[in-house]
PyMOL commands that place a pseudoatom at each C-alpha (Angstrom):
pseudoatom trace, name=CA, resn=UNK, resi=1, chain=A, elem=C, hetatm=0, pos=[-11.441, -16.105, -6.157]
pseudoatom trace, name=CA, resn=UNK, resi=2, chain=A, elem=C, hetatm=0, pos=[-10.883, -14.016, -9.413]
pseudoatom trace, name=CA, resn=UNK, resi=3, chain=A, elem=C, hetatm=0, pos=[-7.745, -14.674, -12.008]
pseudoatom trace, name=CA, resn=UNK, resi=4, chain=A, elem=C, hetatm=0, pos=[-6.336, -11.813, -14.204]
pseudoatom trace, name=CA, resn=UNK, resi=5, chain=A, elem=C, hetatm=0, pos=[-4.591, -13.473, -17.140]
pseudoatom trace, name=CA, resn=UNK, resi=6, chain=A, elem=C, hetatm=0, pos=[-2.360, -10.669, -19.057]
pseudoatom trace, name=CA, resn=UNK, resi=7, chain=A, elem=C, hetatm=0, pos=[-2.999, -10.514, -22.721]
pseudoatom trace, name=CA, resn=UNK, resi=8, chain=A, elem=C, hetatm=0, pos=[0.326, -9.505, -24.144]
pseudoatom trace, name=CA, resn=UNK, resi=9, chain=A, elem=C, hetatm=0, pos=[3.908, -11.278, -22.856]
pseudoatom trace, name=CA, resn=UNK, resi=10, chain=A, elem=C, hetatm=0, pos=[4.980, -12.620, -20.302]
pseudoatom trace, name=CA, resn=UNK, resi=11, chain=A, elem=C, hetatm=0, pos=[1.447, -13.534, -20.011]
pseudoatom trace, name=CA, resn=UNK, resi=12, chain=A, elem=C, hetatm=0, pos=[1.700, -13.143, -16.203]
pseudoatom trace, name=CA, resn=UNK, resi=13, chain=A, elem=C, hetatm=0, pos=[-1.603, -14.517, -14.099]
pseudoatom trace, name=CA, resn=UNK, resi=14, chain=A, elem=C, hetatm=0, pos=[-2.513, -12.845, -10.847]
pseudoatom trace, name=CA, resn=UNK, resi=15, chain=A, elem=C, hetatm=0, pos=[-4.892, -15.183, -9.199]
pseudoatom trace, name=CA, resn=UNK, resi=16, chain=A, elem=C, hetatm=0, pos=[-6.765, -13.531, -6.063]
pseudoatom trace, name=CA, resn=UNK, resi=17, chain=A, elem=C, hetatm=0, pos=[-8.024, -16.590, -3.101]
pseudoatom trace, name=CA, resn=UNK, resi=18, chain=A, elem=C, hetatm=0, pos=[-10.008, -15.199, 0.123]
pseudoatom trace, name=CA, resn=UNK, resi=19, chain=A, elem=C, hetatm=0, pos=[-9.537, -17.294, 3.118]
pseudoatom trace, name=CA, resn=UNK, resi=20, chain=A, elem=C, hetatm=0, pos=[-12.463, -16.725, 4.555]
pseudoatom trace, name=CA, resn=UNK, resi=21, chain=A, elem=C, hetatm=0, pos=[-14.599, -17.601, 1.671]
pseudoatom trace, name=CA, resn=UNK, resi=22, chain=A, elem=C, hetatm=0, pos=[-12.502, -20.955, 1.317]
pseudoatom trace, name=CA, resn=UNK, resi=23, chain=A, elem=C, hetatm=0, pos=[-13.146, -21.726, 4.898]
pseudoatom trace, name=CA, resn=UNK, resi=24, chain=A, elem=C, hetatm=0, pos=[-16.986, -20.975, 4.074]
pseudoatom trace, name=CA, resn=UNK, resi=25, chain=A, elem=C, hetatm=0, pos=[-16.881, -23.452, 1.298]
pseudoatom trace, name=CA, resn=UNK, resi=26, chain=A, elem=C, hetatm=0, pos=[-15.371, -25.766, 3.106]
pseudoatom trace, name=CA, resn=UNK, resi=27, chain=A, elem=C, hetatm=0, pos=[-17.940, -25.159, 6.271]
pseudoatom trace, name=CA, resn=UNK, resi=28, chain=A, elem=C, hetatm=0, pos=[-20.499, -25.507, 4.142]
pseudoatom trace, name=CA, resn=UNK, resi=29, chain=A, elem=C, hetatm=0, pos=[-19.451, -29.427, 3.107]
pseudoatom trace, name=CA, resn=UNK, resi=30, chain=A, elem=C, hetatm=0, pos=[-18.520, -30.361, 6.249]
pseudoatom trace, name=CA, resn=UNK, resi=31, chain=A, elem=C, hetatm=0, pos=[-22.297, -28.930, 7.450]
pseudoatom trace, name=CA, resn=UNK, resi=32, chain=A, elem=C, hetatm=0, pos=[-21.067, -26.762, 9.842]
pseudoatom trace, name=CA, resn=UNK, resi=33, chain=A, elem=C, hetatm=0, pos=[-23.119, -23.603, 10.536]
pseudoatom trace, name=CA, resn=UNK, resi=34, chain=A, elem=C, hetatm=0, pos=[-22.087, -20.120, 10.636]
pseudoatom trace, name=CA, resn=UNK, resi=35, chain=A, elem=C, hetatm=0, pos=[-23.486, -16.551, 10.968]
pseudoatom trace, name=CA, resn=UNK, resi=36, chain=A, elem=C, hetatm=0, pos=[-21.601, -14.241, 7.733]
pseudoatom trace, name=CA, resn=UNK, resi=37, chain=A, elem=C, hetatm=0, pos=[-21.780, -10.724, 7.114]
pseudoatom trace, name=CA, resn=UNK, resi=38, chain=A, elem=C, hetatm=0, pos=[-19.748, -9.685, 4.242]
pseudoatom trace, name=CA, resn=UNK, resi=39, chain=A, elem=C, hetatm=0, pos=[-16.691, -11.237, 4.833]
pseudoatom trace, name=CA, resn=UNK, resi=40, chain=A, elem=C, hetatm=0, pos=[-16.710, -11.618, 8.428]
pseudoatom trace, name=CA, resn=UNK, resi=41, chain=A, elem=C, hetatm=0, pos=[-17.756, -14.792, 10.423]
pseudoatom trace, name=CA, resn=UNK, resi=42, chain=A, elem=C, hetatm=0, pos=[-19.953, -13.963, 13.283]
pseudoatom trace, name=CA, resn=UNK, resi=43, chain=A, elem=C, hetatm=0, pos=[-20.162, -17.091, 14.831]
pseudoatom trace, name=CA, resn=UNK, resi=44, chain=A, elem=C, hetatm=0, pos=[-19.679, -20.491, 13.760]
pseudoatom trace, name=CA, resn=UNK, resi=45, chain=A, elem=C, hetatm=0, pos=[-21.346, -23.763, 15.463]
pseudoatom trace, name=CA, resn=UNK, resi=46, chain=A, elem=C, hetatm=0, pos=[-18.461, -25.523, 15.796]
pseudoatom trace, name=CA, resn=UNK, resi=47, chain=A, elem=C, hetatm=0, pos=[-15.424, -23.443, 16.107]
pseudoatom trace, name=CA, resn=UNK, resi=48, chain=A, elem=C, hetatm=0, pos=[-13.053, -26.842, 17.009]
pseudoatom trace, name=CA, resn=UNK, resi=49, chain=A, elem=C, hetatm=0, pos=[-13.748, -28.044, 13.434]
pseudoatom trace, name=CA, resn=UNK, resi=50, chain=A, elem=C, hetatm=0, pos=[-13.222, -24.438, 11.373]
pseudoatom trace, name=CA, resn=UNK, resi=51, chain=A, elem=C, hetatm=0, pos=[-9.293, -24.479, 13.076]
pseudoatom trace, name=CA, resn=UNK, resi=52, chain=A, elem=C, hetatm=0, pos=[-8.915, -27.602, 11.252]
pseudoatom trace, name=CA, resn=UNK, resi=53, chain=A, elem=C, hetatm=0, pos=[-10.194, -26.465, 8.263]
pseudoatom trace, name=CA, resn=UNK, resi=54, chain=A, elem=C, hetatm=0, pos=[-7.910, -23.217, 7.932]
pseudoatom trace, name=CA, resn=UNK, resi=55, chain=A, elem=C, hetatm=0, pos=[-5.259, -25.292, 9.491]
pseudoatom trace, name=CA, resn=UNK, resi=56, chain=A, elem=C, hetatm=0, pos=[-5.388, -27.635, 6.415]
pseudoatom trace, name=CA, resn=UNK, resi=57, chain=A, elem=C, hetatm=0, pos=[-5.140, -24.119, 3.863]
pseudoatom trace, name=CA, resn=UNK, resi=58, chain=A, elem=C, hetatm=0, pos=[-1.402, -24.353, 5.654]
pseudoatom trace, name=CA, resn=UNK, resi=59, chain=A, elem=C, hetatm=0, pos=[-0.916, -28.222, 3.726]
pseudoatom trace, name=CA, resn=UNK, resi=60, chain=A, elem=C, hetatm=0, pos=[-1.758, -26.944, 0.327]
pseudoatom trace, name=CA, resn=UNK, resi=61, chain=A, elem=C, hetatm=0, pos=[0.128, -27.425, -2.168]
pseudoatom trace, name=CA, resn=UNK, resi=62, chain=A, elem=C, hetatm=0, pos=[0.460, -24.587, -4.330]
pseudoatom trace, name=CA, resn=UNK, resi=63, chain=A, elem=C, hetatm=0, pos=[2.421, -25.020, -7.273]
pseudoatom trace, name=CA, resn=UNK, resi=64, chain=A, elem=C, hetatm=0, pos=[0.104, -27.663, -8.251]
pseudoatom trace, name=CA, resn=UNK, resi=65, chain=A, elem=C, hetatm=0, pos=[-2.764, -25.802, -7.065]
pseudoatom trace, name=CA, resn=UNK, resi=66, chain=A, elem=C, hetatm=0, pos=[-2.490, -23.083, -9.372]
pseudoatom trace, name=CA, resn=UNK, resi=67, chain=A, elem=C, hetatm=0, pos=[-1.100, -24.173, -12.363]
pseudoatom trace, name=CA, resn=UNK, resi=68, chain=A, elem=C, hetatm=0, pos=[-4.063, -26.531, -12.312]
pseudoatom trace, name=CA, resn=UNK, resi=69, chain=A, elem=C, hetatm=0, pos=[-6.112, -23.424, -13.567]
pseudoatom trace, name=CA, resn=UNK, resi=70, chain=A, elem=C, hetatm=0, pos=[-3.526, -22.578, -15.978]
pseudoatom trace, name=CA, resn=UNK, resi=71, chain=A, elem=C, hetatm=0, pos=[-4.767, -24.541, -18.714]
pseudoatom trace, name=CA, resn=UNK, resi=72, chain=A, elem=C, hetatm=0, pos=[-8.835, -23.767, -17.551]
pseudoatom trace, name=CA, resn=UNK, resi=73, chain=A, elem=C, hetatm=0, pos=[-7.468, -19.349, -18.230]
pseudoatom trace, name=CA, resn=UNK, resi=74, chain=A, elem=C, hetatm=0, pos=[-5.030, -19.883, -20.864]
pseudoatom trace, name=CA, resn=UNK, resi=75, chain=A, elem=C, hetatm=0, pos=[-6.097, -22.958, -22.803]
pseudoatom trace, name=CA, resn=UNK, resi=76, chain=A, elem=C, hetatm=0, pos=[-3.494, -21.643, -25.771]
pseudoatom trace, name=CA, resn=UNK, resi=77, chain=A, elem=C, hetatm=0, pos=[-0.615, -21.870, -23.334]
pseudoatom trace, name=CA, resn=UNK, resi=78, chain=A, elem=C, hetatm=0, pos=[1.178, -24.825, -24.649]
pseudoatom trace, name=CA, resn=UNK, resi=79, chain=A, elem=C, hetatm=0, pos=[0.544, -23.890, -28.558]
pseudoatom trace, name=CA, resn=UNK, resi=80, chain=A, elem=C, hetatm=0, pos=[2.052, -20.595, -28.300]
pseudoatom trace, name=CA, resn=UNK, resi=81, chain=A, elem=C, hetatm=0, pos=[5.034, -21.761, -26.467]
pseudoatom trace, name=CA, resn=UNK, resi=82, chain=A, elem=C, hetatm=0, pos=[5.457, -25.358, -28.188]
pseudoatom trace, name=CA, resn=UNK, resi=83, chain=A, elem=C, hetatm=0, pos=[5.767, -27.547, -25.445]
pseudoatom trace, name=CA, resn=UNK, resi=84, chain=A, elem=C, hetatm=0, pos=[6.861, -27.687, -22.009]
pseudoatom trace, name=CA, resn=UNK, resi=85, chain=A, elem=C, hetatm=0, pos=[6.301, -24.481, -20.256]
pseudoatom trace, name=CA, resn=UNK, resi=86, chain=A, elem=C, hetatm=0, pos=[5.019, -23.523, -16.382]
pseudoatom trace, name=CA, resn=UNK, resi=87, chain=A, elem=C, hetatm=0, pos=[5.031, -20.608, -14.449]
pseudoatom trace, name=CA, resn=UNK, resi=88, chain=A, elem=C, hetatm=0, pos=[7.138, -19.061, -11.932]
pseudoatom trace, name=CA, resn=UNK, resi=89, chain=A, elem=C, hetatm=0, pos=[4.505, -18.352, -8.875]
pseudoatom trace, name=CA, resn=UNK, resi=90, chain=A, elem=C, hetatm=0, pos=[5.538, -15.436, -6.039]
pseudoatom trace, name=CA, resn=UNK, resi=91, chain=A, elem=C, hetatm=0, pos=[3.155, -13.840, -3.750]
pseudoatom trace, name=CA, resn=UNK, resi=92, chain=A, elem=C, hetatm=0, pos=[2.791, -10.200, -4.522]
pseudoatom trace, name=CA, resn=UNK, resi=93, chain=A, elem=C, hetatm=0, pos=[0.025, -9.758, -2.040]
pseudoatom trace, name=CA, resn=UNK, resi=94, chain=A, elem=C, hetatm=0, pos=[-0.986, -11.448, 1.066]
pseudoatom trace, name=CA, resn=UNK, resi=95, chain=A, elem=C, hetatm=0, pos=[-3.099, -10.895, 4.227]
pseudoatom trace, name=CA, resn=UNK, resi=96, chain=A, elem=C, hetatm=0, pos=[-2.673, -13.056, 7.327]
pseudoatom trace, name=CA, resn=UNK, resi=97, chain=A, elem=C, hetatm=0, pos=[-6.205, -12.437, 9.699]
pseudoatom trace, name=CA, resn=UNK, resi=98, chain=A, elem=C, hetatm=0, pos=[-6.510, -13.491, 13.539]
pseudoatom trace, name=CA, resn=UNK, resi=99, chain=A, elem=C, hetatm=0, pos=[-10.178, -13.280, 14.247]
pseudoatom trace, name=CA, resn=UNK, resi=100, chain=A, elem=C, hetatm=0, pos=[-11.794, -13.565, 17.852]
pseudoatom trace, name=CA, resn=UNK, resi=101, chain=A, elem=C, hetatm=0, pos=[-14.938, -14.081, 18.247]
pseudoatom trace, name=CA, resn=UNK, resi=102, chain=A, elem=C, hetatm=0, pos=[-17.074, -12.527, 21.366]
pseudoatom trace, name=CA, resn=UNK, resi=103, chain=A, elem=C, hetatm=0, pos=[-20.097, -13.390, 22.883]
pseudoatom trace, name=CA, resn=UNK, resi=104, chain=A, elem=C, hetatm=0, pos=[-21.563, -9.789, 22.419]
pseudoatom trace, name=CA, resn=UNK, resi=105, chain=A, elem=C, hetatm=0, pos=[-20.578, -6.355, 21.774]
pseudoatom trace, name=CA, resn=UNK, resi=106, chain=A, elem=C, hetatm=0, pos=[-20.880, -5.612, 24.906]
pseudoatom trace, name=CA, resn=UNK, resi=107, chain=A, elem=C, hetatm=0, pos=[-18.140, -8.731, 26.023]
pseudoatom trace, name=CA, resn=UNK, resi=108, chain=A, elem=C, hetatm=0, pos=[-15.953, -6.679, 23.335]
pseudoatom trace, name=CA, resn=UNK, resi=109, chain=A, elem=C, hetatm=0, pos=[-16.534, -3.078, 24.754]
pseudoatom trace, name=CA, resn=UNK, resi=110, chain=A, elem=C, hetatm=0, pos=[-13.995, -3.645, 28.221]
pseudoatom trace, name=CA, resn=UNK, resi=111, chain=A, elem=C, hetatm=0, pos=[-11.032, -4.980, 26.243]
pseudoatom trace, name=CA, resn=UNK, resi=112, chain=A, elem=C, hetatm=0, pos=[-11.629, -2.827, 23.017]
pseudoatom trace, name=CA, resn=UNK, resi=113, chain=A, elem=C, hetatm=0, pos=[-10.299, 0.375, 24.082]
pseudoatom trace, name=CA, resn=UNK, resi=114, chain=A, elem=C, hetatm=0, pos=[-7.441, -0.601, 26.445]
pseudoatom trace, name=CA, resn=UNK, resi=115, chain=A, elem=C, hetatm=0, pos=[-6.033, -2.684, 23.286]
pseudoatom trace, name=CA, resn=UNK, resi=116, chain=A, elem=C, hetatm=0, pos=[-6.780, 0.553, 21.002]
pseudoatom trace, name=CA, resn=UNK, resi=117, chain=A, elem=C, hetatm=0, pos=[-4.899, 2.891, 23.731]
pseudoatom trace, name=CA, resn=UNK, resi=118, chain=A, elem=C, hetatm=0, pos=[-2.409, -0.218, 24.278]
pseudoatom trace, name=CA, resn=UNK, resi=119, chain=A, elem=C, hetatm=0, pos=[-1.595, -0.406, 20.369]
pseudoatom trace, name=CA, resn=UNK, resi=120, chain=A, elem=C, hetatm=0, pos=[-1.394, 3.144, 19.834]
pseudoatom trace, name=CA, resn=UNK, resi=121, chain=A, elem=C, hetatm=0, pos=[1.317, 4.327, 22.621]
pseudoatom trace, name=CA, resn=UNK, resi=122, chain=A, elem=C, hetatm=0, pos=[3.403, 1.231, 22.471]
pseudoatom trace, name=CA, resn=UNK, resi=123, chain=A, elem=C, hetatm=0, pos=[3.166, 1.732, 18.201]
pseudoatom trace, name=CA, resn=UNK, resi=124, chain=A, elem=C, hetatm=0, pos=[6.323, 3.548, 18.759]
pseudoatom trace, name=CA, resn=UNK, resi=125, chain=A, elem=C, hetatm=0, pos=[8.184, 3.777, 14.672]
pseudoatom trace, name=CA, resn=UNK, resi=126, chain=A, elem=C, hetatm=0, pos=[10.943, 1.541, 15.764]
pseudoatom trace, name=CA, resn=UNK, resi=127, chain=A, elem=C, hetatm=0, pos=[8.369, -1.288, 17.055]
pseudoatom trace, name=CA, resn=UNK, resi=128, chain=A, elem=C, hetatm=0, pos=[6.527, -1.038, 14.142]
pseudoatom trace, name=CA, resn=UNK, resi=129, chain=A, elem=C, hetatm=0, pos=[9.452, -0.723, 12.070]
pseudoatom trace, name=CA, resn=UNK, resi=130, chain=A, elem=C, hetatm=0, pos=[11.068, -3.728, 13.809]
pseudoatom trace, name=CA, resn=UNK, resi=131, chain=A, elem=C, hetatm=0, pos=[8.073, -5.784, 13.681]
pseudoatom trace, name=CA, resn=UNK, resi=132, chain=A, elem=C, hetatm=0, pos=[7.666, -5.056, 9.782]
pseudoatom trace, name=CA, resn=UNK, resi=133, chain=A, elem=C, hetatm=0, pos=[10.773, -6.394, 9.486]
pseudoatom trace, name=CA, resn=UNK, resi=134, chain=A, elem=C, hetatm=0, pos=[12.292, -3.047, 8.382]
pseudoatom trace, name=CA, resn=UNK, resi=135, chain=A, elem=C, hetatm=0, pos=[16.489, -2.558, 9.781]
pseudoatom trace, name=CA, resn=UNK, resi=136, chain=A, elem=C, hetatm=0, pos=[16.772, -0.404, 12.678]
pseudoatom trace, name=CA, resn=UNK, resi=137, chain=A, elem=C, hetatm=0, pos=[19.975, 1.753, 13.941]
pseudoatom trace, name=CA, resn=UNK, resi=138, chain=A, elem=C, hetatm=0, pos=[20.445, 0.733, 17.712]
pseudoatom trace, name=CA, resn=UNK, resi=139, chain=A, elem=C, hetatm=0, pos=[19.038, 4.223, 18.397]
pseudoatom trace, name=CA, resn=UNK, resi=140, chain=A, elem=C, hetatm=0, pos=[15.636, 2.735, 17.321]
pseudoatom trace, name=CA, resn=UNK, resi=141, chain=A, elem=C, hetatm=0, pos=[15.704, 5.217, 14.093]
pseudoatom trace, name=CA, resn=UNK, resi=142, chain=A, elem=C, hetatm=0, pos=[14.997, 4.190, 10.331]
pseudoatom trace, name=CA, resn=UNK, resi=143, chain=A, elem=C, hetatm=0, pos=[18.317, 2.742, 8.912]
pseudoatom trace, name=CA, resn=UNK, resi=144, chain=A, elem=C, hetatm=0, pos=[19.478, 5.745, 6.551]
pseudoatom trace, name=CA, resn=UNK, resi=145, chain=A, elem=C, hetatm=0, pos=[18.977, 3.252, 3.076]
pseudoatom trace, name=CA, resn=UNK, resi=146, chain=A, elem=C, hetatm=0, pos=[15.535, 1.948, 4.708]
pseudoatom trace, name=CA, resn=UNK, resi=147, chain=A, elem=C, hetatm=0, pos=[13.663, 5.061, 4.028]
pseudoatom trace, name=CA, resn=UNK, resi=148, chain=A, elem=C, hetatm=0, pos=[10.382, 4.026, 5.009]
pseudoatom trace, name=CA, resn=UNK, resi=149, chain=A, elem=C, hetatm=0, pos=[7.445, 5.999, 5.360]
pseudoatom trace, name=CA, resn=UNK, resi=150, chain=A, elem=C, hetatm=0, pos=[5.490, 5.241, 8.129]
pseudoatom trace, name=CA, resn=UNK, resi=151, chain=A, elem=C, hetatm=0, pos=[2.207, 5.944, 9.233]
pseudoatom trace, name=CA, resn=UNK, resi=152, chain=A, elem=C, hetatm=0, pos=[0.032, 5.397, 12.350]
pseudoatom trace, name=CA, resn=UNK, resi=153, chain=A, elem=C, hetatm=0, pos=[-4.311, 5.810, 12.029]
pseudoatom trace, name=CA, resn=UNK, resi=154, chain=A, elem=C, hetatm=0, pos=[-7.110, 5.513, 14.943]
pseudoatom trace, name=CA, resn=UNK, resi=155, chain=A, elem=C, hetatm=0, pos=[-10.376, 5.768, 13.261]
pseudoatom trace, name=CA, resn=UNK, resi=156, chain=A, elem=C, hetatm=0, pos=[-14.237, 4.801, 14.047]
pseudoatom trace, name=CA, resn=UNK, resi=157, chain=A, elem=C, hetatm=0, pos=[-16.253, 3.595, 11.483]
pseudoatom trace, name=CA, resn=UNK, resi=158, chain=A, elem=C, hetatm=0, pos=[-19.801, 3.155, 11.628]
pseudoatom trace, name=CA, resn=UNK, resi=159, chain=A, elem=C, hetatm=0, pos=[-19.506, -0.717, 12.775]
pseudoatom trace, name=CA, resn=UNK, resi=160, chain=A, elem=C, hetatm=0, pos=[-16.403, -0.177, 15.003]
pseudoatom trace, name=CA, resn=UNK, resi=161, chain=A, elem=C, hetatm=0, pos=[-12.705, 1.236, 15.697]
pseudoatom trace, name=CA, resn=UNK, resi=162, chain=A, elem=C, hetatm=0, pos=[-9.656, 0.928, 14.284]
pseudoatom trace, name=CA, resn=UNK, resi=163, chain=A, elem=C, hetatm=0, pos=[-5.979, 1.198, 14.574]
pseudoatom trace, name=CA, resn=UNK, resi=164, chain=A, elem=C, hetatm=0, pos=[-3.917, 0.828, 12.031]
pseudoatom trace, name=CA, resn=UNK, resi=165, chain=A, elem=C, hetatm=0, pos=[0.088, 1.186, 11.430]
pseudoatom trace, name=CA, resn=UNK, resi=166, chain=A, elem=C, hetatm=0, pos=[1.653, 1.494, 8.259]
pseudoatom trace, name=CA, resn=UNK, resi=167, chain=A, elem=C, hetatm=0, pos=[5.339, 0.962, 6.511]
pseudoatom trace, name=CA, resn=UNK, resi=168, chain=A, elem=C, hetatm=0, pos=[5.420, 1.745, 3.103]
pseudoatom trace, name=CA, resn=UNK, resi=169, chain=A, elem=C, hetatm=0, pos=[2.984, -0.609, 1.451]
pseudoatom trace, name=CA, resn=UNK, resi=170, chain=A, elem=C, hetatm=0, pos=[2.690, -2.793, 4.099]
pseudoatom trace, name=CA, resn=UNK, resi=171, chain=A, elem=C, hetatm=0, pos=[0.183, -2.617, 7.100]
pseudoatom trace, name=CA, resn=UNK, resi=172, chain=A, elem=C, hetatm=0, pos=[-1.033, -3.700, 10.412]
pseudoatom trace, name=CA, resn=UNK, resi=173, chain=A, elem=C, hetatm=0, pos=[-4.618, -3.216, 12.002]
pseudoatom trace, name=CA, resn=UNK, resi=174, chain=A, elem=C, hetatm=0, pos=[-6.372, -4.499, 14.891]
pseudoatom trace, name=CA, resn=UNK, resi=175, chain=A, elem=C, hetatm=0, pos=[-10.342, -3.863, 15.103]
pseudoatom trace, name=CA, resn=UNK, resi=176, chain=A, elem=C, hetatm=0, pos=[-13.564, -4.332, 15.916]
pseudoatom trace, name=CA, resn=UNK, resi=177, chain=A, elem=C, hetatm=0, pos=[-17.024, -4.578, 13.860]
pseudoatom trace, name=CA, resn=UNK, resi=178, chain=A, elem=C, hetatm=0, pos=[-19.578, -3.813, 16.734]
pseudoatom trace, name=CA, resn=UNK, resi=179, chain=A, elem=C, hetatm=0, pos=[-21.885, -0.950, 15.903]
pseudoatom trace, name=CA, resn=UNK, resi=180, chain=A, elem=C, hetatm=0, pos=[-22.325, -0.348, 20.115]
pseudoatom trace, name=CA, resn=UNK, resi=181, chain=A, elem=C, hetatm=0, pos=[-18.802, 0.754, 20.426]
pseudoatom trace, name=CA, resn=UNK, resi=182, chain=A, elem=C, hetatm=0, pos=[-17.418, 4.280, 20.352]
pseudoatom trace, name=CA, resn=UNK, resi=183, chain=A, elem=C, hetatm=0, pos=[-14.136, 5.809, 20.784]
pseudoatom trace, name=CA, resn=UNK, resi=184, chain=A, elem=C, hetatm=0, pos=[-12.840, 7.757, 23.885]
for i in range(1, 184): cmd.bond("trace and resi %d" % i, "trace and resi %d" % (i + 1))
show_as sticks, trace
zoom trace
């Protein structure tokens, strides 16, 4: 977690939560083991009980949540403003993650590149474009005010593969992290 308080006004705070580090806190009181490398979960003892955990991140509540830090990164708040004053929270930057877990690389290998080949020829702009939300013409071509740029990338990386589409901004990936697999 990190928090960015700006120093001049509206004093705006950007507060930045990983998921995945939550749900290793969490693990880690409940005693629930886990294999971690960087940011990515390996394998976890009891998989049963981490759903519950990042099912609960759903039930938070997060007004209260984060203006509980408010007064931890901006202990001045209520003298410079006399009083009564909160924040206005919005999400300017989110990533949702669906992780499956394998048995071994090789378990991986047979349904990696059929998804990869899969994801890229069915990637088509106007299901990406649909699925991004962004309006479509009944032709399946950008609406004329949409605009968007979009943007489709297969890559390997030294640990794995990766597809990834792009609109504007906003992106969608699917990929692996096993260092045994290579692209066709």
């Amino acid at each position: 977690m990190s928090i960015r308080l700006m120093t001049w006004a509206p004093y705006e705070i950007q507060i930045a939560l990983n998921g995945r580090q939550w749900l290793k806190r969490l693990l880690d009181k409940d005693g629930v083991g886990y294999v971690l490398e960087g940011n990515k979960f390996l394998h976890i003892d009891d998989y049963s009980i981490a759903q519950k955990l990042l099912a609960s991140q759903l039930d938070t509540q997060w007004e209260a949540l984060l203006s509980g830090f408010v007064p931890v990164i901006f202990p001045s708040m209520q003298e410079l403003f006399f009083g009564d004053f909160s924040y206005y929270w919005t999400l300017w930057q989110s990533e949702w993650a669906k992780d499956n877990i394998f048995e071994s690389p090789n378990s991986l290998l047979m349904h990696m590149e059929p998804l990869l080949r899969h994801a890229f020829i069915t990637g088509t702009g106007e299901r990406v474009l649909r699925y991004m939300g962004k309006p479509v013409n009944k032709d399946g071509q950008p609406h004329h005010r949409a605009n968007p740029e979009l943007m489709t990338r297969v890559t390997q990386w030294y640990d794995g593969a990766r597809i990834r589409h792009w609109v504007d901004a906003n992106s969608l990936k699917l990929y692996n992290c096993s260092p045994h697999f290579f692209l066709i």
